[in-house]
GUTORKE-550279 format. One record per atom (N, C-alpha, C): atom name; x, y, z; residue in three letters; residue number from 1. Coordinates in Angstrom, 3 decimals. Atoms other than C-alpha are relative to their C-alpha. Layout:
{r 'CA'; {X; Y; Z}; 'ALA'; NUM}
...
//
This chain:
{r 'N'; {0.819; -1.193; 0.000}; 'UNK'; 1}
{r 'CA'; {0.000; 0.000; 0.000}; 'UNK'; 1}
{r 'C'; {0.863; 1.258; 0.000}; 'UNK'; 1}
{r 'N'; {-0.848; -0.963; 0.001}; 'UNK'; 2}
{r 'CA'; {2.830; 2.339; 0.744}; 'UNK'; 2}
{r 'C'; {0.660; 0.271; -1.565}; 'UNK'; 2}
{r 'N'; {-0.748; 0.093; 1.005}; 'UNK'; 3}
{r 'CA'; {4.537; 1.640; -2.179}; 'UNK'; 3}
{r 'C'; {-1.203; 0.796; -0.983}; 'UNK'; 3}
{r 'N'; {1.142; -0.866; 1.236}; 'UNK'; 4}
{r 'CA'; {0.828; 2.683; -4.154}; 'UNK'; 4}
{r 'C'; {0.061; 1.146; -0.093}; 'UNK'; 4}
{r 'N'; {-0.167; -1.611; -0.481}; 'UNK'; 5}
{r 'CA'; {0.891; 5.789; -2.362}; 'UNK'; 5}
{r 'C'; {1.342; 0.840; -0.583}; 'UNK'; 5}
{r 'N'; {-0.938; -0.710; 0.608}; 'UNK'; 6}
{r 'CA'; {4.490; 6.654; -3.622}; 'UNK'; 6}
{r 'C'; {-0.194; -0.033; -1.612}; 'UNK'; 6}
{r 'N'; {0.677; 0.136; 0.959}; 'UNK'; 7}
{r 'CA'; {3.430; 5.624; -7.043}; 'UNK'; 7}
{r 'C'; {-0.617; 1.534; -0.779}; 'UNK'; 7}
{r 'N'; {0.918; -1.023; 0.375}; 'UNK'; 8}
{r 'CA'; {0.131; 7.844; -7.293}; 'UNK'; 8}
{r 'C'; {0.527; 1.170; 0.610}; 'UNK'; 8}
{r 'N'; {-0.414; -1.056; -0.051}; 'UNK'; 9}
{r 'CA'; {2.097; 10.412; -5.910}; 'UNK'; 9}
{r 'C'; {0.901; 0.582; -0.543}; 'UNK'; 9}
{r 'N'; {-1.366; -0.117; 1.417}; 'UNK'; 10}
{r 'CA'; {5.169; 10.585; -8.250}; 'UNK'; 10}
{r 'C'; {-0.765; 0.469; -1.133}; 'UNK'; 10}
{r 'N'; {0.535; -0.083; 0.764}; 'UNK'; 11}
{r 'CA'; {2.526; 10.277; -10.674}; 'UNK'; 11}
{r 'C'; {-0.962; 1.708; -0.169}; 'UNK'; 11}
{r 'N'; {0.373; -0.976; -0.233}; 'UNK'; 12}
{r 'CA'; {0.746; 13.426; -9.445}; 'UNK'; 12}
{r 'C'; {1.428; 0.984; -0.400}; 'UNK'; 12}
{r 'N'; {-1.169; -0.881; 0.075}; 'UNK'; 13}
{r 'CA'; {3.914; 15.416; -9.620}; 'UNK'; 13}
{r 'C'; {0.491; 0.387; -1.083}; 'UNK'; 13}
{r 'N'; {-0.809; 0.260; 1.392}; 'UNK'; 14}
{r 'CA'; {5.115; 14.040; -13.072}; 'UNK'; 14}
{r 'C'; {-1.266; 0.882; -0.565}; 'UNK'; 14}
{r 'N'; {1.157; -0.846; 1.236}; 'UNK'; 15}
{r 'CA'; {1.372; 15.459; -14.426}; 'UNK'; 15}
{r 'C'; {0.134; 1.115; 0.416}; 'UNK'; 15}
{r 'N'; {-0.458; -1.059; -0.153}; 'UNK'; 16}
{r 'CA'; {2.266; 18.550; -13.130}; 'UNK'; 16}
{r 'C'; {0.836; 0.813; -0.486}; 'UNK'; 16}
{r 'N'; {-1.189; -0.496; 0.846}; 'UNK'; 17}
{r 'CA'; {4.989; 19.293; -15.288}; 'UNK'; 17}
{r 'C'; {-0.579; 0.127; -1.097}; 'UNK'; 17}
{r 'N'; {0.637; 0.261; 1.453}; 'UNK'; 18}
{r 'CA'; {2.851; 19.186; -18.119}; 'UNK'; 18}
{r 'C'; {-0.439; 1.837; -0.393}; 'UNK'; 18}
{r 'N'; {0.114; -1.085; 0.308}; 'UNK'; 19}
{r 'CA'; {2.342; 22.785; -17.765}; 'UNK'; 19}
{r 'C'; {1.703; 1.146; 0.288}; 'UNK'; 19}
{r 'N'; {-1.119; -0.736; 0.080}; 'UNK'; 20}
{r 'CA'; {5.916; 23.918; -17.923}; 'UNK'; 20}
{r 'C'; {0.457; 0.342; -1.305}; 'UNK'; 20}
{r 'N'; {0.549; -0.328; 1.071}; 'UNK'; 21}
{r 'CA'; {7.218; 25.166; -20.824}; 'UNK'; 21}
{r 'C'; {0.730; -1.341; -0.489}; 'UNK'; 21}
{r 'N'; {-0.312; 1.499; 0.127}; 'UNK'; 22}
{r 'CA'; {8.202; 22.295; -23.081}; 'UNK'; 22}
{r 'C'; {1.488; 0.238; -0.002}; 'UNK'; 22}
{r 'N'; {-1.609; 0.745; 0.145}; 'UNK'; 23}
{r 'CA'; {12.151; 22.974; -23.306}; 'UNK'; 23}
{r 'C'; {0.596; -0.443; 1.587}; 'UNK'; 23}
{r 'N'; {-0.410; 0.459; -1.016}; 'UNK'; 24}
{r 'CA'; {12.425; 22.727; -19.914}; 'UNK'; 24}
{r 'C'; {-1.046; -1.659; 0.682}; 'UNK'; 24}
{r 'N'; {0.925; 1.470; -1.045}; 'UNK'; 25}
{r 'CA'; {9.824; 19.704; -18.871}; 'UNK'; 25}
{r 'C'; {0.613; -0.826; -0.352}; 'UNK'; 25}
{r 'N'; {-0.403; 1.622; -0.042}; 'UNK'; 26}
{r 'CA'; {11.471; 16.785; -19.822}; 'UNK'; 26}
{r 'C'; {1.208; 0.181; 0.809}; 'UNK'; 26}
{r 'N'; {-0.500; 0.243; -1.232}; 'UNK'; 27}
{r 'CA'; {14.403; 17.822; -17.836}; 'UNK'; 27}
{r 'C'; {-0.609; 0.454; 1.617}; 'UNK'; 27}
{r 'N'; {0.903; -0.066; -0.943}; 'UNK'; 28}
{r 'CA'; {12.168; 18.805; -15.398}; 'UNK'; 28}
{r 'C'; {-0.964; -1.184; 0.669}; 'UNK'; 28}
{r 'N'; {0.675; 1.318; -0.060}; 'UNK'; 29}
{r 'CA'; {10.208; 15.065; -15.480}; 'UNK'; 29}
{r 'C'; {1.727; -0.673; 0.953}; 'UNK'; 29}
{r 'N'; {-0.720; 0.493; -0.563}; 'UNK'; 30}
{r 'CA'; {13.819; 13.726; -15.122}; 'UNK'; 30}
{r 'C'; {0.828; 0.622; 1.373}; 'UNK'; 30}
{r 'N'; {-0.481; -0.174; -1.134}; 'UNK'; 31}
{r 'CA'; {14.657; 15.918; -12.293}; 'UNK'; 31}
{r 'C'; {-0.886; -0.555; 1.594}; 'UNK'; 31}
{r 'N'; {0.630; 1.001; -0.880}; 'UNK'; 32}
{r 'CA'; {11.463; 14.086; -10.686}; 'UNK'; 32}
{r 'C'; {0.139; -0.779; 0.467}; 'UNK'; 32}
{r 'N'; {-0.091; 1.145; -0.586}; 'UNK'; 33}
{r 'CA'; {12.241; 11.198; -11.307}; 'UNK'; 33}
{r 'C'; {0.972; -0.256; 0.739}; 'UNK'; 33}
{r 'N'; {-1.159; -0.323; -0.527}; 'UNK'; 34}
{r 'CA'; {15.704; 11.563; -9.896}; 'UNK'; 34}
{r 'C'; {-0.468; 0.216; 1.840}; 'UNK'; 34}
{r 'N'; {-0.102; 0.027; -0.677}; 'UNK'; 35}
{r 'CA'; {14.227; 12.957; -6.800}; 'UNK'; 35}
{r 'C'; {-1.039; -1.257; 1.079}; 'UNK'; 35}
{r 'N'; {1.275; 1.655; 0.609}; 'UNK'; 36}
{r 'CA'; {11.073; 9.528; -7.122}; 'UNK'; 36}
{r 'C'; {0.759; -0.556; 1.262}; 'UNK'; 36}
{r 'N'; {-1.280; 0.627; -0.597}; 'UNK'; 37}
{r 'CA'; {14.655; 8.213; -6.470}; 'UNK'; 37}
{r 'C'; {0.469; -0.143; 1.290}; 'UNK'; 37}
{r 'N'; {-1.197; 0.120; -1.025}; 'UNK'; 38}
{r 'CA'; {16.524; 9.224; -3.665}; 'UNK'; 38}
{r 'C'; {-0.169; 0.897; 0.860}; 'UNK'; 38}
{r 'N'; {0.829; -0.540; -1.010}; 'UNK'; 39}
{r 'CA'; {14.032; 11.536; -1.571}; 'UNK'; 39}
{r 'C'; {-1.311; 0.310; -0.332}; 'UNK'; 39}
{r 'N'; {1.298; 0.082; -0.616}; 'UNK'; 40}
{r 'CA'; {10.573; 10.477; -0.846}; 'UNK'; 40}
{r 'C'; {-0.783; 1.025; 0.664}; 'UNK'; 40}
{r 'N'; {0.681; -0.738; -1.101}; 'UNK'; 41}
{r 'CA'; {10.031; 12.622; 1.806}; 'UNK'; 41}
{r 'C'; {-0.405; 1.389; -1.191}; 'UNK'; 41}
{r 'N'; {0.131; -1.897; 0.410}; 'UNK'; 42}
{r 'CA'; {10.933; 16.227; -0.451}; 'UNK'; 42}
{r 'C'; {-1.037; -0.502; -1.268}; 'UNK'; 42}
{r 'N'; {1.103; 0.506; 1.526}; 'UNK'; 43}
{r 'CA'; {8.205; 14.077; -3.747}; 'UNK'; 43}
{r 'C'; {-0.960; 0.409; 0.944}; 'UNK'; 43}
{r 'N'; {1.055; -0.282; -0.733}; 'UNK'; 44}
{r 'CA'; {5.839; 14.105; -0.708}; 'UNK'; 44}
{r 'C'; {-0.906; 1.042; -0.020}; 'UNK'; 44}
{r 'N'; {0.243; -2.358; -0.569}; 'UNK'; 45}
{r 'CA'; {5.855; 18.140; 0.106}; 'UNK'; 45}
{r 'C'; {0.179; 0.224; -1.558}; 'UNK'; 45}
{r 'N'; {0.270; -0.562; 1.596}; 'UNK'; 46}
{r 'CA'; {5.841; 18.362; -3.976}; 'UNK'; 46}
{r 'C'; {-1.175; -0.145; -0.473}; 'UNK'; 46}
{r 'N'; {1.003; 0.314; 0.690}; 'UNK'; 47}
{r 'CA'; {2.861; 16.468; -4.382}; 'UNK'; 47}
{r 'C'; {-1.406; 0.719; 1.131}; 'UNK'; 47}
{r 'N'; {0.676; -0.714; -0.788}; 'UNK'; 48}
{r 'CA'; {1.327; 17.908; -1.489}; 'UNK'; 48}
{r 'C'; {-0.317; 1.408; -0.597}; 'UNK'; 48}
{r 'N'; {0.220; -1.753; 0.692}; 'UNK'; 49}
{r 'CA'; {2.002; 21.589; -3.200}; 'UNK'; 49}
{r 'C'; {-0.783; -0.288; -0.922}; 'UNK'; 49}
{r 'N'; {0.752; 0.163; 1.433}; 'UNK'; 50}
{r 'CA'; {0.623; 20.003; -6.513}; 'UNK'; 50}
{r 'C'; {-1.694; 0.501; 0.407}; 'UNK'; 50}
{r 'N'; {1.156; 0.207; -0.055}; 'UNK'; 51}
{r 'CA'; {-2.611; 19.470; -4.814}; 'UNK'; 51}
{r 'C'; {-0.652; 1.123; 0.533}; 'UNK'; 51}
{r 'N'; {0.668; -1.667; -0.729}; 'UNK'; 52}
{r 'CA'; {-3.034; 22.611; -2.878}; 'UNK'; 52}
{r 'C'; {0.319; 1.366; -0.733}; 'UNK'; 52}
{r 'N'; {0.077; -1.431; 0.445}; 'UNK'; 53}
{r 'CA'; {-1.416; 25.393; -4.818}; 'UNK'; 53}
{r 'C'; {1.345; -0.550; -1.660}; 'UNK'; 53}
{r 'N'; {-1.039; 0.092; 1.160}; 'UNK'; 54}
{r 'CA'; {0.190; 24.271; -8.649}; 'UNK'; 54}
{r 'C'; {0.475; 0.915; -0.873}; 'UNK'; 54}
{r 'N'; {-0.746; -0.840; 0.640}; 'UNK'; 55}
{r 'CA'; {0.802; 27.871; -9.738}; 'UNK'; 55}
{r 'C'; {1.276; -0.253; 0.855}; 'UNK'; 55}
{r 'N'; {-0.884; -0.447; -0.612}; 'UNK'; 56}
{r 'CA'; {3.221; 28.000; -6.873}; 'UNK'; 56}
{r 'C'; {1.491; -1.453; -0.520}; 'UNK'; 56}
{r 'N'; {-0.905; 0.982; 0.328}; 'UNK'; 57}
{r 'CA'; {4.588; 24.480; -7.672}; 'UNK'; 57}
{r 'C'; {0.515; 0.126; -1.426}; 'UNK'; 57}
{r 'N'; {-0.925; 0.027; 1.320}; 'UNK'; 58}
{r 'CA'; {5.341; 25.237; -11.271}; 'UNK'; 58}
{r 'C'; {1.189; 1.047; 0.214}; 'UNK'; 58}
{r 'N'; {-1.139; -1.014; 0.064}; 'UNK'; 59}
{r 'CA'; {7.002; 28.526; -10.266}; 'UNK'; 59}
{r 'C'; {0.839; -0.777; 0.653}; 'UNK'; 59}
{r 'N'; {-1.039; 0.854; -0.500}; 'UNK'; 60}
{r 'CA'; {9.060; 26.098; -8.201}; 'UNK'; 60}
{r 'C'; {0.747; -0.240; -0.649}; 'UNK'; 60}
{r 'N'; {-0.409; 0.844; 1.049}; 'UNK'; 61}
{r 'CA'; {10.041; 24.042; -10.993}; 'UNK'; 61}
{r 'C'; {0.826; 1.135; -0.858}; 'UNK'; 61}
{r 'N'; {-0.482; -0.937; 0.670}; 'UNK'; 62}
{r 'CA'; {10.805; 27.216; -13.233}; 'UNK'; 62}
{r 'C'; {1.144; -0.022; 0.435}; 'UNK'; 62}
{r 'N'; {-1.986; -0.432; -0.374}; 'UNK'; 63}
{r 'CA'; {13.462; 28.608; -11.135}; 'UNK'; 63}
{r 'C'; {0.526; -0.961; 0.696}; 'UNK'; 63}
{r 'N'; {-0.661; 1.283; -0.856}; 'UNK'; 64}
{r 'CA'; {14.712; 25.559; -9.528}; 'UNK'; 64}
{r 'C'; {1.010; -0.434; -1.779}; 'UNK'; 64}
{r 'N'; {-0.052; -0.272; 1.183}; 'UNK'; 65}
{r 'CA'; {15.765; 25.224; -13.392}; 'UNK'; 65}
{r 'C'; {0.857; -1.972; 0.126}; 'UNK'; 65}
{r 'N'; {-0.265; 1.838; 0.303}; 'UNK'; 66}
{r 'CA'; {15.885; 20.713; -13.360}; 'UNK'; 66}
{r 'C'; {1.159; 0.355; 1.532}; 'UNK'; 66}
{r 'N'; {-0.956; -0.581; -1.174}; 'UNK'; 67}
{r 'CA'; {18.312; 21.505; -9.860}; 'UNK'; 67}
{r 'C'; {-0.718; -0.825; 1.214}; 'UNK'; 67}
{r 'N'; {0.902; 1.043; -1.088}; 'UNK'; 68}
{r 'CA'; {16.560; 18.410; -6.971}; 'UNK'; 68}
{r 'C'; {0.381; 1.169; 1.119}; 'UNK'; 68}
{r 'N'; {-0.040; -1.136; -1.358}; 'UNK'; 69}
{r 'CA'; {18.856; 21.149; -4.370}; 'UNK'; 69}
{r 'C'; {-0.431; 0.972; 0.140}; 'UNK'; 69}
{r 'N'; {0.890; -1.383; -0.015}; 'UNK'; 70}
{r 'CA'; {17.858; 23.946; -5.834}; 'UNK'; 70}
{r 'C'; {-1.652; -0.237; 0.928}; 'UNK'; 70}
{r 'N'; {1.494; 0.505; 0.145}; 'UNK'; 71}
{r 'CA'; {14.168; 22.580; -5.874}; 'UNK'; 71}
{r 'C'; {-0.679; 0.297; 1.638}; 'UNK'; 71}
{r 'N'; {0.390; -0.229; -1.310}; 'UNK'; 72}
{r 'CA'; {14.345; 22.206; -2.188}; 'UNK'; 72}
{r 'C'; {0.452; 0.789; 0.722}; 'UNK'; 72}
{r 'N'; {0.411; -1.381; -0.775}; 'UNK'; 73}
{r 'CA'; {15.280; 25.038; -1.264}; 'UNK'; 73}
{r 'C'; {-0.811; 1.150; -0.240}; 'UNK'; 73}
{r 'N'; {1.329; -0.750; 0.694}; 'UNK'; 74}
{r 'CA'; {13.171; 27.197; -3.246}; 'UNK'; 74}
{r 'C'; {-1.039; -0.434; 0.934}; 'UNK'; 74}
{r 'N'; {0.798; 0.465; -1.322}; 'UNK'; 75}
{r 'CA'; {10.814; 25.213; -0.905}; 'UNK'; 75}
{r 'C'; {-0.088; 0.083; 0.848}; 'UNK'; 75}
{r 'N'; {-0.148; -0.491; -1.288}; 'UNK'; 76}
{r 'CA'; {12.093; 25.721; 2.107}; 'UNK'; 76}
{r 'C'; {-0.503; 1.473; -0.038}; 'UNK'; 76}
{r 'N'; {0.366; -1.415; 0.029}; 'UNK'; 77}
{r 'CA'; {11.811; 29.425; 1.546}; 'UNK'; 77}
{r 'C'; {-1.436; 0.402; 0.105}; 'UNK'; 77}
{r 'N'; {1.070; -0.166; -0.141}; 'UNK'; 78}
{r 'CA'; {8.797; 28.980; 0.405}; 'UNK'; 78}
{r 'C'; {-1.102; -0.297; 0.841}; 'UNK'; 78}
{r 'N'; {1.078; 0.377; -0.816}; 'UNK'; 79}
{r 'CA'; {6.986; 27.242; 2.978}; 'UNK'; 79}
{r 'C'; {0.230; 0.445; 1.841}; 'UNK'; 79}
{r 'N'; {-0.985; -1.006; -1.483}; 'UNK'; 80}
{r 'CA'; {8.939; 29.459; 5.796}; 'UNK'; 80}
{r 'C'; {-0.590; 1.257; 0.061}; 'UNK'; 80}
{r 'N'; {0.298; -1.448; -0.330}; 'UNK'; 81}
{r 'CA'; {8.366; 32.980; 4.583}; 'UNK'; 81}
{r 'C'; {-0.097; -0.093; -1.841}; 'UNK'; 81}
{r 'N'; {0.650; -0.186; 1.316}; 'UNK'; 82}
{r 'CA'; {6.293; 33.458; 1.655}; 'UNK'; 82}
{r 'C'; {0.025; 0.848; -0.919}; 'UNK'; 82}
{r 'N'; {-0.303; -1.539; 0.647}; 'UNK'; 83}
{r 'CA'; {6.871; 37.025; 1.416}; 'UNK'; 83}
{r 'C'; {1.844; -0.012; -1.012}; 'UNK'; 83}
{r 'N'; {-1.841; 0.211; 0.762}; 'UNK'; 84}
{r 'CA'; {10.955; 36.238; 0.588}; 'UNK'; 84}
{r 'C'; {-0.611; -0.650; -1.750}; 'UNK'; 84}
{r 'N'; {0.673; 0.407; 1.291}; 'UNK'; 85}
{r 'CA'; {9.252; 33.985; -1.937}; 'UNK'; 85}
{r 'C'; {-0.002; 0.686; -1.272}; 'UNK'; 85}
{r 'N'; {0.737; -1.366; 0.922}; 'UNK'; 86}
{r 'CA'; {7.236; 36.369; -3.635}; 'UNK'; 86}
{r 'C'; {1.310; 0.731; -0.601}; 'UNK'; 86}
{r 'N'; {-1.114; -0.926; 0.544}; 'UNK'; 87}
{r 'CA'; {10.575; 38.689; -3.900}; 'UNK'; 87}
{r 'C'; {0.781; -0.894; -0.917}; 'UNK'; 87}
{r 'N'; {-1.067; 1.182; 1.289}; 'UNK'; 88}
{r 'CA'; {12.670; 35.841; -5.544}; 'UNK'; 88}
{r 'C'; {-0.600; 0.007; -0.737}; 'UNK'; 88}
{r 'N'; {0.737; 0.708; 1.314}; 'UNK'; 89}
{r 'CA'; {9.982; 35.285; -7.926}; 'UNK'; 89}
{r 'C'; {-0.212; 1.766; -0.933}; 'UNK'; 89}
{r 'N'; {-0.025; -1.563; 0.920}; 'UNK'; 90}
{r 'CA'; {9.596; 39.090; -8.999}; 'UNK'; 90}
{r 'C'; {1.561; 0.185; -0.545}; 'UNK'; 90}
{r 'N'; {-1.271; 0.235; 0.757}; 'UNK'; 91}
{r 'CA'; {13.396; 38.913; -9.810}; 'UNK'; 91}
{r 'C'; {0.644; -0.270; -0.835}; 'UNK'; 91}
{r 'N'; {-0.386; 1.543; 1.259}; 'UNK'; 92}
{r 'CA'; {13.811; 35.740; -11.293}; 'UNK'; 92}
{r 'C'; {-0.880; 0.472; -1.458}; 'UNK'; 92}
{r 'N'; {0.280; -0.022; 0.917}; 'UNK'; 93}
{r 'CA'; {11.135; 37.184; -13.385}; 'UNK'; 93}
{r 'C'; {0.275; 1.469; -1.147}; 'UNK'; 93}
{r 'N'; {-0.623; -0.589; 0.518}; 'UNK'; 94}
{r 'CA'; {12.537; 40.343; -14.180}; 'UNK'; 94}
{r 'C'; {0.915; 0.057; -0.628}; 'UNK'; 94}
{r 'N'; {-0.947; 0.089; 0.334}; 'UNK'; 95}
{r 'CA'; {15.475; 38.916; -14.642}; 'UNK'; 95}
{r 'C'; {0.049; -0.851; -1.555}; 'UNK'; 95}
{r 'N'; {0.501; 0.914; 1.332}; 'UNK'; 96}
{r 'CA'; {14.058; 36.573; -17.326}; 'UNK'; 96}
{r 'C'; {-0.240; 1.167; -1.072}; 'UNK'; 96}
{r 'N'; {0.915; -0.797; 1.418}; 'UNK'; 97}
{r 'CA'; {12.128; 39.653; -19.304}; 'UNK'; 97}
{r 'C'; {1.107; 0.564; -0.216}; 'UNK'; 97}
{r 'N'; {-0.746; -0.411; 0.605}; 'UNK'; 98}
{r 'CA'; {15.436; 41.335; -19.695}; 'UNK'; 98}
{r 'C'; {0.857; -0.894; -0.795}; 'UNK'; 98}
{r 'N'; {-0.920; 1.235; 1.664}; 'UNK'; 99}
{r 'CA'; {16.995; 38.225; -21.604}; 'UNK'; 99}
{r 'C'; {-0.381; -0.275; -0.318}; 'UNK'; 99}
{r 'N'; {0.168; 0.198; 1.434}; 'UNK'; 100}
{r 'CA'; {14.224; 37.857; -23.629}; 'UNK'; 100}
{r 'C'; {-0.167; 1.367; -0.694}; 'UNK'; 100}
{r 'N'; {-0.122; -1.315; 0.576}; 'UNK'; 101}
{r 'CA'; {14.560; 41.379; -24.657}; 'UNK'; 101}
{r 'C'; {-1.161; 0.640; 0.445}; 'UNK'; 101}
{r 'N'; {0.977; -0.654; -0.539}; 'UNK'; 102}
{r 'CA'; {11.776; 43.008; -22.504}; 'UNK'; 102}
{r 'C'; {0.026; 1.510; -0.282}; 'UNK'; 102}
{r 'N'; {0.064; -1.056; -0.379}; 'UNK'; 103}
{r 'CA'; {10.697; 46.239; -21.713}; 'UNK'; 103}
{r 'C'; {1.463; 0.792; 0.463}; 'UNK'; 103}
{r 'N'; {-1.013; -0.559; -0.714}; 'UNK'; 104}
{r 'CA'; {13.671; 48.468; -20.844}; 'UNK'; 104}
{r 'C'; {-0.411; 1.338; 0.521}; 'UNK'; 104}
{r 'N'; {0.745; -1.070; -1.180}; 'UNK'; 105}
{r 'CA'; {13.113; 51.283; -17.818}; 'UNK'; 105}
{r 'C'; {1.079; 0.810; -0.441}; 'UNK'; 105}
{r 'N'; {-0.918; -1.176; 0.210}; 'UNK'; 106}
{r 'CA'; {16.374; 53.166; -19.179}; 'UNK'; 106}
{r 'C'; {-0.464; 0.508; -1.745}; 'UNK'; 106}
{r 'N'; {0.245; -0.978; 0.511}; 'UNK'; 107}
{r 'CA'; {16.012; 56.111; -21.471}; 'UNK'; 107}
{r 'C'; {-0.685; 1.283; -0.593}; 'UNK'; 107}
{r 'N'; {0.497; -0.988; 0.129}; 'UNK'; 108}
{r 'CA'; {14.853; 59.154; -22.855}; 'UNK'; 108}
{r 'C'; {-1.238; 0.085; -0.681}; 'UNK'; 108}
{r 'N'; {1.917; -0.142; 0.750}; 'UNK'; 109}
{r 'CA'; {10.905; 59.757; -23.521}; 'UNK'; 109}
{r 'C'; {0.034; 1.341; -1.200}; 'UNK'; 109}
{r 'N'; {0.103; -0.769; 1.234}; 'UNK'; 110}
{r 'CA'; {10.776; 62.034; -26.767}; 'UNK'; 110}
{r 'C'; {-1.693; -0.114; -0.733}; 'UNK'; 110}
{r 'N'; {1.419; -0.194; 1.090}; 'UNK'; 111}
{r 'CA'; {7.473; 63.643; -28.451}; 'UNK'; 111}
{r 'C'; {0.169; 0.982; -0.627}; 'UNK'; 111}
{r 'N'; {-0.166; -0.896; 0.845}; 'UNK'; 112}
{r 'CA'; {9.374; 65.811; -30.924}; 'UNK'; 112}
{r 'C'; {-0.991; 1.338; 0.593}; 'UNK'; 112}
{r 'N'; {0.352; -1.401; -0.167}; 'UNK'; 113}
{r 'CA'; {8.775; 68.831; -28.845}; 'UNK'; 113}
{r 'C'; {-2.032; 0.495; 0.353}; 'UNK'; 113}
{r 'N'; {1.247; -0.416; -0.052}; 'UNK'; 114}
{r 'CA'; {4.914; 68.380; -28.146}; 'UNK'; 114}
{r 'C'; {-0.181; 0.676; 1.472}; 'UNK'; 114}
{r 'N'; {0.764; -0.696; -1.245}; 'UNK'; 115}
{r 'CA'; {2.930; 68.426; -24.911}; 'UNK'; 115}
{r 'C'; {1.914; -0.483; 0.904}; 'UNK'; 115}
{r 'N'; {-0.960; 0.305; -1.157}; 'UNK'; 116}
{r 'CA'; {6.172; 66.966; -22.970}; 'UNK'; 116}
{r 'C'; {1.180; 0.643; 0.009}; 'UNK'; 116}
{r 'N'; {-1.259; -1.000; 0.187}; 'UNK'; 117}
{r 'CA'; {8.833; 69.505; -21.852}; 'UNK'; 117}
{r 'C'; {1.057; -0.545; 1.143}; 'UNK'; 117}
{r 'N'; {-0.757; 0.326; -0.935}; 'UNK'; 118}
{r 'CA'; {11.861; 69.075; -20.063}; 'UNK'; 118}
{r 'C'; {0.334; 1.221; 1.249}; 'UNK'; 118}
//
């Protein structure tokens, strides 16, 4: 019975990845299974997140980037102080929109001299 339970819960975890994006999910599957492997306990508190909050568990996955240590600590953090969380994740995602060529907050606003004066 135990053994089912690790099972349907691996299994929960693995369908969870299904909303990542695809270059990262398959190493993201194998960083599952990896942890399936060789900690139970931290699949547990994954599948547990799955079931209660899976935006938070994908952002996991994101920046944990396939990383089982990363993974759990991103976790720790997160299930400590939520607010730290939150700040890592505004970062990580800032830090993302400027390498795919985002928005940039530096330089000069120009309307050839209309309503906007300096």
């Amino acid at each position: 019975m135990n053994k089912f339970l690790k099972v349907v819960s691996f299994l929960l975890v693995l369908s969870s990845s299904v909303y990542l994006p695809s270059a990262n999910a398959a190493s993201s599957t194998e960083m599952l299974i990896t942890i399936a492997e060789t900690n139970p306990a931290l699949l547990e508190r994954l599948n547990t997140l799955a079931l209660d909050n899976a935006e938070l568990l994908n952002q996991l996955l994101k920046m944990a980037e396939s990383d089982a240590a990363q993974l759990e600590r991103l976790l720790n953090i997160a299930e400590t102080d939520l607010e730290v969380f939150s700040q890592l994740v505004t970062i990580n995602d800032t830090k993302e929109a400027q390498e795919n060529g985002g928005a940039s907050t530096m330089g000069i606003i120009s309307d050839d001299d209309g309503i906007i004066r300096p």
